[in-house]
Chimera marker file (.cmm) of the C-alpha trace (Angstrom):
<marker_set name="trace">
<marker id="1" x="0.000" y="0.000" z="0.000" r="1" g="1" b="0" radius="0.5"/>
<marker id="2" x="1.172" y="3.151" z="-0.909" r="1" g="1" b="0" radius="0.5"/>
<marker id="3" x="2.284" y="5.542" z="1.942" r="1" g="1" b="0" radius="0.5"/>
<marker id="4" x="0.242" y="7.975" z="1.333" r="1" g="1" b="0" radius="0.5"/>
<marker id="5" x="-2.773" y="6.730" z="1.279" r="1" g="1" b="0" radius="0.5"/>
<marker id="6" x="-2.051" y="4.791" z="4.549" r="1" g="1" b="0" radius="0.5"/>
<marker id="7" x="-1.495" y="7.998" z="5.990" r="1" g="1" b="0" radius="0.5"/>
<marker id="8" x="-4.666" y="9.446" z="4.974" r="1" g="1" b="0" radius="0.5"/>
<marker id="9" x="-7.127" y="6.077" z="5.441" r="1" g="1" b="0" radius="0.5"/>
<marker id="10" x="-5.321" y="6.077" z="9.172" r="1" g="1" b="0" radius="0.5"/>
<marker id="11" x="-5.901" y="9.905" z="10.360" r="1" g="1" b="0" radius="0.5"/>
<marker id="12" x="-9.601" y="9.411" z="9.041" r="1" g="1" b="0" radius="0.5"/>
<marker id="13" x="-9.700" y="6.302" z="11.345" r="1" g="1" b="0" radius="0.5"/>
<marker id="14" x="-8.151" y="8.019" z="14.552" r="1" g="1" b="0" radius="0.5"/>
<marker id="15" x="-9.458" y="11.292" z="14.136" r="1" g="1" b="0" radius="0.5"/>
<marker id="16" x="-11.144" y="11.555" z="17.497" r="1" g="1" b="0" radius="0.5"/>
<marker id="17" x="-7.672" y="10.397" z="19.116" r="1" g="1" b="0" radius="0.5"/>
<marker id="18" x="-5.754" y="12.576" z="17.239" r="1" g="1" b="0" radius="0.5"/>
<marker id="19" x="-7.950" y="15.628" z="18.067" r="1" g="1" b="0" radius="0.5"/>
<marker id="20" x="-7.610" y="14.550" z="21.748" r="1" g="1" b="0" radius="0.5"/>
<marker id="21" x="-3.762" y="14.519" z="21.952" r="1" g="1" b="0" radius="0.5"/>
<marker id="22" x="-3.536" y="17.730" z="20.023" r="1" g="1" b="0" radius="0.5"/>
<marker id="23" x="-6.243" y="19.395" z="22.103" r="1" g="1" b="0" radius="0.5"/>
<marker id="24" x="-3.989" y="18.316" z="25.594" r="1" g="1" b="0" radius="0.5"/>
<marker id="25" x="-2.293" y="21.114" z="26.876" r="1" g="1" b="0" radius="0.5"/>
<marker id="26" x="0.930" y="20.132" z="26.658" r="1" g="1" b="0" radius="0.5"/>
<marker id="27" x="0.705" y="18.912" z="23.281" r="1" g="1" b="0" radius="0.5"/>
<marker id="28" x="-0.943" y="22.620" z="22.307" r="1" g="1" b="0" radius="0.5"/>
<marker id="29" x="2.301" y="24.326" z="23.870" r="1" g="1" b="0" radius="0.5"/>
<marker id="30" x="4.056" y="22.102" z="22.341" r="1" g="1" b="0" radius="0.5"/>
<marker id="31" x="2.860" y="22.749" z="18.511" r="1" g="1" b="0" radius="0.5"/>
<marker id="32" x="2.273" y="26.392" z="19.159" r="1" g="1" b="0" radius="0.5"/>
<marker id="33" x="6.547" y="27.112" z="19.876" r="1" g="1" b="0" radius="0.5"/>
<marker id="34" x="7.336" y="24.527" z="17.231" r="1" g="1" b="0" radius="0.5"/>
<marker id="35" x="4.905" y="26.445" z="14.563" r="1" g="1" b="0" radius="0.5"/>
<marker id="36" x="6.522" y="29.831" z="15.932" r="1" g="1" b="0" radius="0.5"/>
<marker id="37" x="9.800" y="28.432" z="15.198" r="1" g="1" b="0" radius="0.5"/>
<marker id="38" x="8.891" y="27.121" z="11.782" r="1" g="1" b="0" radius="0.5"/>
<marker id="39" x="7.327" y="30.920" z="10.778" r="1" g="1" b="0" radius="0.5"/>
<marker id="40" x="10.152" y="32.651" z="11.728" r="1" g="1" b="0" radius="0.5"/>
<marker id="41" x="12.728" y="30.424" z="9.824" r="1" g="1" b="0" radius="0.5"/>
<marker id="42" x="10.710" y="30.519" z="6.788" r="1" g="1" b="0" radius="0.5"/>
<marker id="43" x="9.607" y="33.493" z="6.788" r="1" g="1" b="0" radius="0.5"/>
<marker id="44" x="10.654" y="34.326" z="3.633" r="1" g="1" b="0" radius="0.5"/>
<marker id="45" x="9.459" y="30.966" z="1.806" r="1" g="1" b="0" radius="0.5"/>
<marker id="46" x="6.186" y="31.401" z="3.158" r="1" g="1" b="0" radius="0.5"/>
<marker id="47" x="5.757" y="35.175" z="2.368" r="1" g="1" b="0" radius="0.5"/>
<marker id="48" x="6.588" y="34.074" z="-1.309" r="1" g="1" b="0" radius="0.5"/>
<marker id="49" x="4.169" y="31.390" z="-1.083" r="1" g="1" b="0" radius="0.5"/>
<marker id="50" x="1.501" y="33.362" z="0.056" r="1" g="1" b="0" radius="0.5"/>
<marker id="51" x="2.096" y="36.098" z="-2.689" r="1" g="1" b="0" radius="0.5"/>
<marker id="52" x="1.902" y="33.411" z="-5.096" r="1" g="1" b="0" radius="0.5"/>
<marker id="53" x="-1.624" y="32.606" z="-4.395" r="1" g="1" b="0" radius="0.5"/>
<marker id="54" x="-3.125" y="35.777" z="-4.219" r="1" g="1" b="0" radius="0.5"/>
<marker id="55" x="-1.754" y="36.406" z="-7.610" r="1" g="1" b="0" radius="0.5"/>
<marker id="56" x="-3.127" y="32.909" z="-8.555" r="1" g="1" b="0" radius="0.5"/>
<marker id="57" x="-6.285" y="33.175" z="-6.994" r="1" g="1" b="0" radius="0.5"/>
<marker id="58" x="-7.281" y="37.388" z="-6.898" r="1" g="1" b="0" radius="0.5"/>
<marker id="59" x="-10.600" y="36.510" z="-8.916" r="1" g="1" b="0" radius="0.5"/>
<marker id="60" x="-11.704" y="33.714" z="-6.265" r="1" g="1" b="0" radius="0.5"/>
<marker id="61" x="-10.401" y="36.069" z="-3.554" r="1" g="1" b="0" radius="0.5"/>
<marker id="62" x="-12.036" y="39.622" z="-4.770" r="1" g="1" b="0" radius="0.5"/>
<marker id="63" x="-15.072" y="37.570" z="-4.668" r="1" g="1" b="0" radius="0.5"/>
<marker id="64" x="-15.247" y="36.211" z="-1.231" r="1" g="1" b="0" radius="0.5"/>
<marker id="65" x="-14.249" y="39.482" z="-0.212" r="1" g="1" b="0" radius="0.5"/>
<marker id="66" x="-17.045" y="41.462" z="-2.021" r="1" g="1" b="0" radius="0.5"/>
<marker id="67" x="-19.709" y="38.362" z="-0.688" r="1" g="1" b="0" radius="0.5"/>
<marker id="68" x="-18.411" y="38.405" z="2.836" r="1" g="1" b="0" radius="0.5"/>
<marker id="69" x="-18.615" y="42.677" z="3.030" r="1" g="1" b="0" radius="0.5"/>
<marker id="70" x="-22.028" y="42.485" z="1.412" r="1" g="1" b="0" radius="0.5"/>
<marker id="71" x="-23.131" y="39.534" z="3.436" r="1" g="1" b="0" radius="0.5"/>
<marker id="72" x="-21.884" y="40.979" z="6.865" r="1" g="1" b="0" radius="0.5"/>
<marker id="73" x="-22.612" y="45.356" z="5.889" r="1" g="1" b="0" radius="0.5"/>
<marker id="74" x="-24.167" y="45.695" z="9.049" r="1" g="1" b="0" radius="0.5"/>
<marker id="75" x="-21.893" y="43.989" z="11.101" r="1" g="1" b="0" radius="0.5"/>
<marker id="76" x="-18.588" y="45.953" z="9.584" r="1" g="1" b="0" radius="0.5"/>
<marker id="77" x="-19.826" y="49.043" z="9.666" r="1" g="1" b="0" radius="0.5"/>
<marker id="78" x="-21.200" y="48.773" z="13.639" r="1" g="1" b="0" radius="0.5"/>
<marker id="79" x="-17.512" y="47.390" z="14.073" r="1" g="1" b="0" radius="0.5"/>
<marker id="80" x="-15.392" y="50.601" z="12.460" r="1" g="1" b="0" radius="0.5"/>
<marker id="81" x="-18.191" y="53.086" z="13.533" r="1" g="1" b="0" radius="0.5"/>
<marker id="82" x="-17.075" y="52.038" z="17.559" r="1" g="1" b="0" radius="0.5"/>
<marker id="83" x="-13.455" y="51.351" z="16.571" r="1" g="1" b="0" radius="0.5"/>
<marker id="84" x="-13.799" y="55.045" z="15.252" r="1" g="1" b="0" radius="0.5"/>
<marker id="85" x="-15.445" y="56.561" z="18.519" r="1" g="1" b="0" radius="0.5"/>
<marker id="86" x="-13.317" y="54.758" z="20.859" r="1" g="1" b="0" radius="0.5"/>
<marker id="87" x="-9.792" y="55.542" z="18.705" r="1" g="1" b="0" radius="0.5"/>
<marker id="88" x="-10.680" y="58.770" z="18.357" r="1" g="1" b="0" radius="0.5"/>
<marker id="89" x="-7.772" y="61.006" z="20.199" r="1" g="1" b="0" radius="0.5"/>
<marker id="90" x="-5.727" y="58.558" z="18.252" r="1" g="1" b="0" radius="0.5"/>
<marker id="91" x="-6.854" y="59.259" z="15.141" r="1" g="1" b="0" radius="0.5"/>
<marker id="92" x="-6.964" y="63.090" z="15.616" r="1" g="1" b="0" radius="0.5"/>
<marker id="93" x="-3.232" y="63.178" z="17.041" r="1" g="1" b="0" radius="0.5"/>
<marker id="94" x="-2.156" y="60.472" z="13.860" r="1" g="1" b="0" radius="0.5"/>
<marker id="95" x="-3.843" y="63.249" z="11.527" r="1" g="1" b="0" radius="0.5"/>
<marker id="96" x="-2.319" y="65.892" z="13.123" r="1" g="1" b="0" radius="0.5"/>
<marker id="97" x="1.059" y="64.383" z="13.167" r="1" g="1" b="0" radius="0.5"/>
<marker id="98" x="1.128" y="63.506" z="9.712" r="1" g="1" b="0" radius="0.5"/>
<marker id="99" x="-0.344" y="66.326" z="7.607" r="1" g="1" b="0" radius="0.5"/>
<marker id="100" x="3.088" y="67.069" z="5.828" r="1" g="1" b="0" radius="0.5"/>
<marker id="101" x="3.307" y="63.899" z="4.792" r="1" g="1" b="0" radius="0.5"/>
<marker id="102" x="0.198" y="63.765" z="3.441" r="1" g="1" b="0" radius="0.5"/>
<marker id="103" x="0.369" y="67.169" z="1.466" r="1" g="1" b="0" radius="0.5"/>
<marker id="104" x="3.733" y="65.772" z="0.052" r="1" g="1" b="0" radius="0.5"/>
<marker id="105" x="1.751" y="62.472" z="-0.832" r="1" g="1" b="0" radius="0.5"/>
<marker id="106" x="-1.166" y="64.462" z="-2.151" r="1" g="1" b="0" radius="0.5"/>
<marker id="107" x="1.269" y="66.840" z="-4.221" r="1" g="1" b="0" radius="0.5"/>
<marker id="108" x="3.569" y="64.334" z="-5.645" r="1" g="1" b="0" radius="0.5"/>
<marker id="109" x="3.262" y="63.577" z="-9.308" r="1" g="1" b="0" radius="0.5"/>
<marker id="110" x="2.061" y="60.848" z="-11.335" r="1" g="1" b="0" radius="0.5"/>
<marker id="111" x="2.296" y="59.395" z="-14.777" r="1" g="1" b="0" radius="0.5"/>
<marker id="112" x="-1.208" y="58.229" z="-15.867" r="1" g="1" b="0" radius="0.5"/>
<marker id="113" x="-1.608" y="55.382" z="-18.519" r="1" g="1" b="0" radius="0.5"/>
<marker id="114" x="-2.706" y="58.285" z="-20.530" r="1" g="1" b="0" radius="0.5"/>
<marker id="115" x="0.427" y="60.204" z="-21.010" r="1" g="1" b="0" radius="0.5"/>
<marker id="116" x="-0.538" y="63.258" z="-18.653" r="1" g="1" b="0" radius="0.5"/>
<marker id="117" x="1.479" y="64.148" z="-15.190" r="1" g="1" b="0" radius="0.5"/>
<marker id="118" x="-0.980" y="65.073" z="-12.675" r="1" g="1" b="0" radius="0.5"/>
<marker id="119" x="-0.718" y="64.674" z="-8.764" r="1" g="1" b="0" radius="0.5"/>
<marker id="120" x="-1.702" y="62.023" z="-6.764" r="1" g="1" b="0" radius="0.5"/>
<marker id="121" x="-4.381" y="63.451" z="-4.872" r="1" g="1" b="0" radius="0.5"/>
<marker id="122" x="-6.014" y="64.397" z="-7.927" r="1" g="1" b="0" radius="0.5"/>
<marker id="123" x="-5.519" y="61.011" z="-10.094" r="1" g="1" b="0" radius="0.5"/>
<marker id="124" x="-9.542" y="59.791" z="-9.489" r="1" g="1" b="0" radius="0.5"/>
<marker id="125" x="-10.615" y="63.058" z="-10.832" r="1" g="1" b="0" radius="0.5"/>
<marker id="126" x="-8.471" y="62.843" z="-13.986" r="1" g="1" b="0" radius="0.5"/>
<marker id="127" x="-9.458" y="59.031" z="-14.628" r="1" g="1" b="0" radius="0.5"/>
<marker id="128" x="-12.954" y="60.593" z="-14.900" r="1" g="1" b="0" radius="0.5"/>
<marker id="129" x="-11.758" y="63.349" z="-17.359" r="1" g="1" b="0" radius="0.5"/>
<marker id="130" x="-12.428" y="63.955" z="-20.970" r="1" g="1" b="0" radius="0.5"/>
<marker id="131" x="-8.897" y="63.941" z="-21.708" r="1" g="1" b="0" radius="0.5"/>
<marker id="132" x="-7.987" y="60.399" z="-19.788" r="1" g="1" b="0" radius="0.5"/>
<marker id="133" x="-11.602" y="58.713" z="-21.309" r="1" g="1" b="0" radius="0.5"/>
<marker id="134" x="-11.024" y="60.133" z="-24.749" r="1" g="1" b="0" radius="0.5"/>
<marker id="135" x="-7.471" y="58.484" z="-24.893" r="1" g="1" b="0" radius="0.5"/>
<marker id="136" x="-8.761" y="55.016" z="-24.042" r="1" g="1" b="0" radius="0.5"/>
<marker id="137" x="-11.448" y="55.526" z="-26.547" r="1" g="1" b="0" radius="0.5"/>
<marker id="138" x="-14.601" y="55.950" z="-24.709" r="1" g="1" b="0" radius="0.5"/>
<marker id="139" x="-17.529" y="57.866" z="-25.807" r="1" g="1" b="0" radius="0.5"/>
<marker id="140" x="-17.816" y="60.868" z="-23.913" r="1" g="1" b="0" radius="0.5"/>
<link id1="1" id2="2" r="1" g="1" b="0" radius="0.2"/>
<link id1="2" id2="3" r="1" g="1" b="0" radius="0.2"/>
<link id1="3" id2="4" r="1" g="1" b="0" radius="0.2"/>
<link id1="4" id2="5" r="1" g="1" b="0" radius="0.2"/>
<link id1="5" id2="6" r="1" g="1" b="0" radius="0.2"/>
<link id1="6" id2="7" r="1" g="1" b="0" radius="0.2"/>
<link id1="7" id2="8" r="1" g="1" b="0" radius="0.2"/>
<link id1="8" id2="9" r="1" g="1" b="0" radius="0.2"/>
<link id1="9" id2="10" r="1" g="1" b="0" radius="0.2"/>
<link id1="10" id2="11" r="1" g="1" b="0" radius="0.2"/>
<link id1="11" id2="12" r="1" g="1" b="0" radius="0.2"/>
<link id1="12" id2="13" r="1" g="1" b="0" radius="0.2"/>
<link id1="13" id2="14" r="1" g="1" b="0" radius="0.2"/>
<link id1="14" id2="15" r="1" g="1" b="0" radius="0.2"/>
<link id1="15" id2="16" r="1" g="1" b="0" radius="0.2"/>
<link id1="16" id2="17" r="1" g="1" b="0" radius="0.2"/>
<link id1="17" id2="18" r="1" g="1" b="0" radius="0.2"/>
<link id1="18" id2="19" r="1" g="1" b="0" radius="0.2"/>
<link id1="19" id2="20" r="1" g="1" b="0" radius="0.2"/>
<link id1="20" id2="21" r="1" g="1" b="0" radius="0.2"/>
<link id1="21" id2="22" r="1" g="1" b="0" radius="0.2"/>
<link id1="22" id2="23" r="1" g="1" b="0" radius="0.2"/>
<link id1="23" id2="24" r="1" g="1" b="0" radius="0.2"/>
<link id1="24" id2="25" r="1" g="1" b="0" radius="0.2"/>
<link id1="25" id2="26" r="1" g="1" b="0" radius="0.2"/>
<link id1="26" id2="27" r="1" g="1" b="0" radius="0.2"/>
<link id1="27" id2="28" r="1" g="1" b="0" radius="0.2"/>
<link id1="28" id2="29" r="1" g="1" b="0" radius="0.2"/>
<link id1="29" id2="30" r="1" g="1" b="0" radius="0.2"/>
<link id1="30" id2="31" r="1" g="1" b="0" radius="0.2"/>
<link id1="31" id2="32" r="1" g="1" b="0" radius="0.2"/>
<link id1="32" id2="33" r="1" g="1" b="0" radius="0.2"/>
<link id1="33" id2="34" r="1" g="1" b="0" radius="0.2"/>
<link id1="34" id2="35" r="1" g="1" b="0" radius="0.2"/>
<link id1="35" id2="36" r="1" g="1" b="0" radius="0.2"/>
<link id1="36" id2="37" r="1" g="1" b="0" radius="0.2"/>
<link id1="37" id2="38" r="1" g="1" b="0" radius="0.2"/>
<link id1="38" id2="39" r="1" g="1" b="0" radius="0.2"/>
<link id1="39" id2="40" r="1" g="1" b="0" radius="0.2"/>
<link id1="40" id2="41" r="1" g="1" b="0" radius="0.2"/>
<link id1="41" id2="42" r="1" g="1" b="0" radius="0.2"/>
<link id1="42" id2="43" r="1" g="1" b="0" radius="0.2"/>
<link id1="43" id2="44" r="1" g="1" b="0" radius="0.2"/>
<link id1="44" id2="45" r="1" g="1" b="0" radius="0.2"/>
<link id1="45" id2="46" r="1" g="1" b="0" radius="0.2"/>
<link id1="46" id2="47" r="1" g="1" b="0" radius="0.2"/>
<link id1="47" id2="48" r="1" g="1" b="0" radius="0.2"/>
<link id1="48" id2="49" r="1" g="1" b="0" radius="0.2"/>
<link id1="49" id2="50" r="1" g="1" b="0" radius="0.2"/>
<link id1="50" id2="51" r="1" g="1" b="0" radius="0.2"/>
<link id1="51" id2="52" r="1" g="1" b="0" radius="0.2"/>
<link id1="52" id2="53" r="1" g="1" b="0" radius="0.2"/>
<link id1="53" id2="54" r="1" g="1" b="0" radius="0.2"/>
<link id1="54" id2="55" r="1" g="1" b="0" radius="0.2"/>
<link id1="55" id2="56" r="1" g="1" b="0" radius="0.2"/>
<link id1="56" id2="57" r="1" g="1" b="0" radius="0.2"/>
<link id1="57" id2="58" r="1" g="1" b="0" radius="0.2"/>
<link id1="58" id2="59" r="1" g="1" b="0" radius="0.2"/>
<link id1="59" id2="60" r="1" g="1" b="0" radius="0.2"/>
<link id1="60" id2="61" r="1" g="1" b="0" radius="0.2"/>
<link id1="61" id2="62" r="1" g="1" b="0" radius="0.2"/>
<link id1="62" id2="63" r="1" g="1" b="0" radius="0.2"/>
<link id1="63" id2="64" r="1" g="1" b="0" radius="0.2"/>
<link id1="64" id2="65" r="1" g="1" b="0" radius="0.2"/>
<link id1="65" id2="66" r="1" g="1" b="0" radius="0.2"/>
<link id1="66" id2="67" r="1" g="1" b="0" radius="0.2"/>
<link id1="67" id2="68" r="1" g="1" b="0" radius="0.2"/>
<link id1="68" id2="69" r="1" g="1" b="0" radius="0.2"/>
<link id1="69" id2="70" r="1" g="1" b="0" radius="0.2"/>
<link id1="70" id2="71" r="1" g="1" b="0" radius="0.2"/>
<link id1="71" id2="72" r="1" g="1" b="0" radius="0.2"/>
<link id1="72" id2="73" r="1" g="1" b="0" radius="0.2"/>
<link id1="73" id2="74" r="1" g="1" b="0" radius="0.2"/>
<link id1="74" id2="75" r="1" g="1" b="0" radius="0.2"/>
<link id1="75" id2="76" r="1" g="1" b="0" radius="0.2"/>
<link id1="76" id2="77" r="1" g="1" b="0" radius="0.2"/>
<link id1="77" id2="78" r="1" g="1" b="0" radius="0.2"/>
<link id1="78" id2="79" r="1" g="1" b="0" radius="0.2"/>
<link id1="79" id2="80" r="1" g="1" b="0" radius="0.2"/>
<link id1="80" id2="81" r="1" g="1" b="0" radius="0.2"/>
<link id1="81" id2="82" r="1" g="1" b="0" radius="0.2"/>
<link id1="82" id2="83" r="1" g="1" b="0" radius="0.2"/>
<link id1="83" id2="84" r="1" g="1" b="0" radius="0.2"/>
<link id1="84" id2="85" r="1" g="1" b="0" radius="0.2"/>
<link id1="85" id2="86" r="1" g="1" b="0" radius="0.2"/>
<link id1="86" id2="87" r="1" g="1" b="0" radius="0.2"/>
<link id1="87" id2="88" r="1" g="1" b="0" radius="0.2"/>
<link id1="88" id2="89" r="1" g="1" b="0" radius="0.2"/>
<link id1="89" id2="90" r="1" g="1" b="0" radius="0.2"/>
<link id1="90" id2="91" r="1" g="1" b="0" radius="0.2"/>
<link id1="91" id2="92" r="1" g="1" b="0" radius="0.2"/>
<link id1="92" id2="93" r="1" g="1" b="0" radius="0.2"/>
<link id1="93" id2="94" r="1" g="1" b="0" radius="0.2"/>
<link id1="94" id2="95" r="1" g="1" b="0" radius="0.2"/>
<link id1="95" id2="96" r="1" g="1" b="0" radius="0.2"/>
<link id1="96" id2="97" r="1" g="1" b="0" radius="0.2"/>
<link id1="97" id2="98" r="1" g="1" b="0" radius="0.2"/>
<link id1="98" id2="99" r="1" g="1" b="0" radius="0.2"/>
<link id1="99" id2="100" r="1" g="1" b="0" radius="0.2"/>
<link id1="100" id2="101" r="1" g="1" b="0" radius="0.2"/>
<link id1="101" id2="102" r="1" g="1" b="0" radius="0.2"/>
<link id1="102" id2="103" r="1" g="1" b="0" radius="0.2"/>
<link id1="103" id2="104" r="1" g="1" b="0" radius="0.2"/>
<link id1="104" id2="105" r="1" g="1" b="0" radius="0.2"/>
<link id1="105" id2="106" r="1" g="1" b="0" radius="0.2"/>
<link id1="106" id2="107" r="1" g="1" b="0" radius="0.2"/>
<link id1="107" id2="108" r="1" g="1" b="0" radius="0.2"/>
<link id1="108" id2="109" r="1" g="1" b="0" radius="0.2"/>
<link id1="109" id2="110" r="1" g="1" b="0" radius="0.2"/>
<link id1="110" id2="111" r="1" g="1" b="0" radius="0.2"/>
<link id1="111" id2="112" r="1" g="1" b="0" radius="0.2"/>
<link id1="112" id2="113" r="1" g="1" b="0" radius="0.2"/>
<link id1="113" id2="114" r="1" g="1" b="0" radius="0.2"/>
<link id1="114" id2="115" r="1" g="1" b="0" radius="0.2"/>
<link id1="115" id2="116" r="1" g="1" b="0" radius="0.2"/>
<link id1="116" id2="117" r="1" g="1" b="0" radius="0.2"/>
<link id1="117" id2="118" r="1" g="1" b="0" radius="0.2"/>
<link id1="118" id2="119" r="1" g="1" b="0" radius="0.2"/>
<link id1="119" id2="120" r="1" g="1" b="0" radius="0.2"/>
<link id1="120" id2="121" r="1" g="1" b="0" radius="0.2"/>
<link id1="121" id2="122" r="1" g="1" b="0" radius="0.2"/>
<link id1="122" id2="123" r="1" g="1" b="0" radius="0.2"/>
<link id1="123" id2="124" r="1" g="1" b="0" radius="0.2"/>
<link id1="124" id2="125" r="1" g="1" b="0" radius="0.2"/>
<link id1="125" id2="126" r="1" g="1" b="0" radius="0.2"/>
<link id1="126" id2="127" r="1" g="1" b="0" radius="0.2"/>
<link id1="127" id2="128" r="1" g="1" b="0" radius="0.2"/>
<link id1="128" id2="129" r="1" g="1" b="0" radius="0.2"/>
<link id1="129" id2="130" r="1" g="1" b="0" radius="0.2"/>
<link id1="130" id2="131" r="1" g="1" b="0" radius="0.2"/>
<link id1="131" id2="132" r="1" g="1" b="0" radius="0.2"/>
<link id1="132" id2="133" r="1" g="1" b="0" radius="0.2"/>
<link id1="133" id2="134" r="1" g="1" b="0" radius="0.2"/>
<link id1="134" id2="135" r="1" g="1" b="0" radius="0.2"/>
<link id1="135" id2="136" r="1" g="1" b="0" radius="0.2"/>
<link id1="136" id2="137" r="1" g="1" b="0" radius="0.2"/>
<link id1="137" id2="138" r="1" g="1" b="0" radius="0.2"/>
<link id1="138" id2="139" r="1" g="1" b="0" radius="0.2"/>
<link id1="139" id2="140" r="1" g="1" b="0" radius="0.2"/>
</marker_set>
């Protein structure tokens, strides 16, 4: 018999058991440093990996994303709305710390697809110019 399926046919049949010794506490401490270790020496492997399936799988992923905010609207937005009230001071101070970087952001330029420099606080309201929808062709 092939290993492999050996393997398989004998977690299905000691499933319960297996469940039990990883659920014992020792056994959980156990997993949880060697899994720590394992992340942090292949870090870079699994970084790579990961990247790799997002760019594989960004249709399959855009849509659970789009069901899963549509499914659970209600839920999110109660969630950021308190995040927002409670993080408030935070926020402000953040802001307030960082509005020369974000007026350098805001006034750096950018190449468009369309062959015009503009800045990148203003590239949305471009994309929806005559200019940038007469270059791709559209009807406007």
């Amino acid at each position: 018999m092939d290993k492999r399926v050996y393997m398989k046919a004998y977690y299905i049949k000691n499933k319960d058991k297996l469940t039990a010794y990883r659920n014992r506490p020792e056994t959980k401490a156990k997993l949880i440093e060697y899994y720590r270790i394992y992340n942090e020496v292949n870090k870079v492997k699994l970084k790579a990996y990961k990247k790799a399936y997002r760019i594989l799988h960004r249709e399959k992923i855009d849509k659970y994303t789009v069901e899963y905010q549509l499914e659970n609207f209600d839920k999110i937005h109660t969630y950021q709305a308190k995040y927002r009230e409670t993080n408030k001071e935070h926020l402000e101070k953040y802001r307030e710390d960082h509005k020369e970087e974000a007026a350098e952001k805001a006034a750096e330029k950018v190449s468009c697809e369309c062959g015009r420099d503009i800045t990148w606080g203003n590239i949305a309201r471009h994309k929806k110019s005559k200019f940038h929808r007469r270059f791709f062709g559209e009807v406007v």
